[in-house]
C-alpha positions, 0 to 999 in steps of 0.5 A, spaced: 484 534 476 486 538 482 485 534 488 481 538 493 485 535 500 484 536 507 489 536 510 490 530 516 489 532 524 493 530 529 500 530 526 503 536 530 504 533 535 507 526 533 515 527 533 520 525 527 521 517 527 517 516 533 513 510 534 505 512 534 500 508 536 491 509 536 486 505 537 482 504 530 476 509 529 469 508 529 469 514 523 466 511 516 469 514 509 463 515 505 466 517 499 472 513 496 476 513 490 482 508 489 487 510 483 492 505 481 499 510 479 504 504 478 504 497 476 506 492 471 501 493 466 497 500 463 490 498 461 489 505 456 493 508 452 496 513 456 501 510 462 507 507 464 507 500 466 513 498 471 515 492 476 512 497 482 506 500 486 503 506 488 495 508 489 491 514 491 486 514 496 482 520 496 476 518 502 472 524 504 476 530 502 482 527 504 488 523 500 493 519 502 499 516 498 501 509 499 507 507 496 512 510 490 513 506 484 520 504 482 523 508 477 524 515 478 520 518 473 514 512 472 509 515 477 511 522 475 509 521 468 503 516 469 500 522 475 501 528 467 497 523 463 491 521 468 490 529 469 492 528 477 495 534 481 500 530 488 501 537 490 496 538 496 497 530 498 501 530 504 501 523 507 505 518 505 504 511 507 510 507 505 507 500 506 515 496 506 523 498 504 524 495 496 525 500 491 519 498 487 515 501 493 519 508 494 524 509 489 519 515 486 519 519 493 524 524 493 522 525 484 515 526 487 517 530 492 522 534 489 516 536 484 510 536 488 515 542 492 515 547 487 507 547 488 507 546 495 512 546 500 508 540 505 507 536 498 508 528 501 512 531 507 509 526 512 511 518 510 509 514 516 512 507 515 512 500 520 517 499 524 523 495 521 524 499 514 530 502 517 533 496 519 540 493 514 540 488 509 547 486 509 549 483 503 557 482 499 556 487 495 554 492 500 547 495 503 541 493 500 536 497 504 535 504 500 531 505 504 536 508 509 539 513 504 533 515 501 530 517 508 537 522 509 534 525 503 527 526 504 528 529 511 534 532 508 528 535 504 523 537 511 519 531 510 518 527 516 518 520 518 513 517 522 514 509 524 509 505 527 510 499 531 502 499 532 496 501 528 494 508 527 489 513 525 492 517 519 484 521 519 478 518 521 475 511 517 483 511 515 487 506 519 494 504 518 496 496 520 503 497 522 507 491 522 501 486 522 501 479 526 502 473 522 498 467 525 498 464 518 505 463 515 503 465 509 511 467 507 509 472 502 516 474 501 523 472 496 527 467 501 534 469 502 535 475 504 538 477 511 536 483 516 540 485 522 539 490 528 533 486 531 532 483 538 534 477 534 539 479 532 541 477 525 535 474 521 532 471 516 528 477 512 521 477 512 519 484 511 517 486 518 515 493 518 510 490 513 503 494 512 497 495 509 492 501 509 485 499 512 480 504 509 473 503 513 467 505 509 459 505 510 460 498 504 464 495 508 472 495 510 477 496 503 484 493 505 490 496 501 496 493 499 502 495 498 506 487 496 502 484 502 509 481 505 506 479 511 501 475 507 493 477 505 489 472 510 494 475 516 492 482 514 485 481 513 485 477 520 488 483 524 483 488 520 477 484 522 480 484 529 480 491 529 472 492 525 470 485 527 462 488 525 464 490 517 465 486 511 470 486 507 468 489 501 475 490 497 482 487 497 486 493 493 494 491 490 499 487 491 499 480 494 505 477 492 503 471 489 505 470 482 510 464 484 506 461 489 503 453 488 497 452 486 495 449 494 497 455 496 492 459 491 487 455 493 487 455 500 488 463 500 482 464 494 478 459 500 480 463 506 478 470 502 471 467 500 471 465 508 471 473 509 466 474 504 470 478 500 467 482 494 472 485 490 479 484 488 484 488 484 490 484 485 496 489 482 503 489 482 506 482 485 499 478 485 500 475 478 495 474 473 495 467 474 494 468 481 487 473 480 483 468 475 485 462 481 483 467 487 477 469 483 474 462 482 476 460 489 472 465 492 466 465 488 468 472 484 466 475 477 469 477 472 467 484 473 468 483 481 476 480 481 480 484 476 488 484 474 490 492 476 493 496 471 495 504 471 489 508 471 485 502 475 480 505 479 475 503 484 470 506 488 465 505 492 459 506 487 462 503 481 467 497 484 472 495 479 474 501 473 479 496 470 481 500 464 480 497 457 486 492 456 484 489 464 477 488 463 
């Protein structure tokens, strides 16, 4: 399927790793499909599963890729077998650092080039994805070799201290405020190169991709770090008029307690939230306890697979085995 995408306004003038902010556009997407290209489970027959995240957004003729998936070639193979042609996508949203976000970007690069030169050539990222993660055994964020790589390439990358408008109706968080400590993260881990010196990590640069269409705000994720209720809560402070009609990828919350499910499920019905593909780090747990607790259905909260879709006219396409 050759997509037929627009290329996005107002990025000539943006610099190269210069933070860029917007205030959030009243422009609503009339026309939205979500395909998930990465995670753990593959709903056909066709697809590769792995520990990872990538998604498609195709909103009124424009597209924007959010996230990469882990292995090299995962994403890469999952776009033959759906029949999907990267090659005019040109935004990148790379929602945080781990490898299992953007380990595919230079493949996909390297292979969408030999269409198209400008093929995934901007990645905007939040502030703090460039920051060390120093451990023993050596650096740990790869995120820092893979950006010498991709702009090595041509490619650009734009880091967001605040939100931003990729194209009307779609609006990049950046680093969102955590008022609730939702701790969405693995502990452990240590960043440095803040005002604060060296800290615990807790993925700031964390972002989320809110799409703003006529049935309501669609929010997607990437592994959710800074916590779902957070990112839902900055996204109504932008669009306090709009329901929230989707929650779309990774919440990381396959470890999380059952008083912890249950308070985020509460605070999801508080939003009246309408569907829920819980992807990726979810867990599929997780899915049934936030479907119950936010009064959802079976058709409604659905576990991601590769090839999941969601669209404003149809909701969930789940595919086969994650019905």
């Amino acid at each position: 399927m050759a997509l037929l995408c627009i290329p996005a306004i107002g990025l000539k003038s943006a610099k190269a790793q210069a933070p860029t902010t917007s205030v959030a556009s009243s422009a609503q997407i009339r026309a939205l499909k979500i395909t998930v290209l990465s995670t753990m489970l593959v709903g056909d027959t066709a697809g590769l599963g792995e520990w990872g995240f990538s998604a498609l957004v195709e909103g009124d003729g424009r597209c924007i890729l959010l996230d990469t998936g882990a292995h090299p070639q995962a994403v890469l193979q999952n776009v033959r077998d759906l029949n999907i042609d990267l090659s005019d996508v040109k935004d990148v949203v790379l929602t945080h650092n781990h490898l299992d976000h953007v380990g595919g970007l230079m493949p996909l690069r390297r292979e969408m080039m030999k269409k198209n030169q400008a093929a995934l050539s901007v990645a905007h990222v939040g502030r703090g994805i460039f920051y060390s993660r120093p451990s023993p055994k050596g650096e740990q964020n790869e995120m820092i070799a893979i950006r010498k790589d991709y702009e090595a390439s041509g490619g650009k990358c734009i880091e967001h201290a605040e939100g931003f408008d990729i194209f009307p109706g779609a609006w990049l968080t950046g680093p969102v405020p955590r008022k609730y400590p939702e701790r969405n993260w693995s502990p452990g881990g240590k960043v440095v190169h803040t005002p604060s010196g060296l800290v615990e990590d807790n993925i700031p640069e964390d972002q989320s991709l809110v799409l703003n269409t006529s049935r309501g705000l669609v929010v997607l994720t990437g592994c959710g770090h800074a916590g779902i209720i957070n990112i839902l809560t900055y996204a109504k402070q932008r669009f306090p008029n709009q329901p929230v009609y989707g929650v779309v990828g990774g919440l990381h919350l396959f470890t999380a307690s059952d008083e912890q499910l249950n308070w985020t499920g509460d605070k999801l019905r508080d939003f009246k939230v309408a569907n829920l593909l819980g992807a990726h780090c979810t867990g599929i747990e997780a899915v049934y306890r936030l479907r119950e607790r936010a009064g959802l259905t079976r058709q409604s909260a659905v576990v991601g697979s590769v090839g999941s879709v969601f669209t404003l006219g149809e909701g969930i396409r789940p595919g086969m085995l994650a019905k």
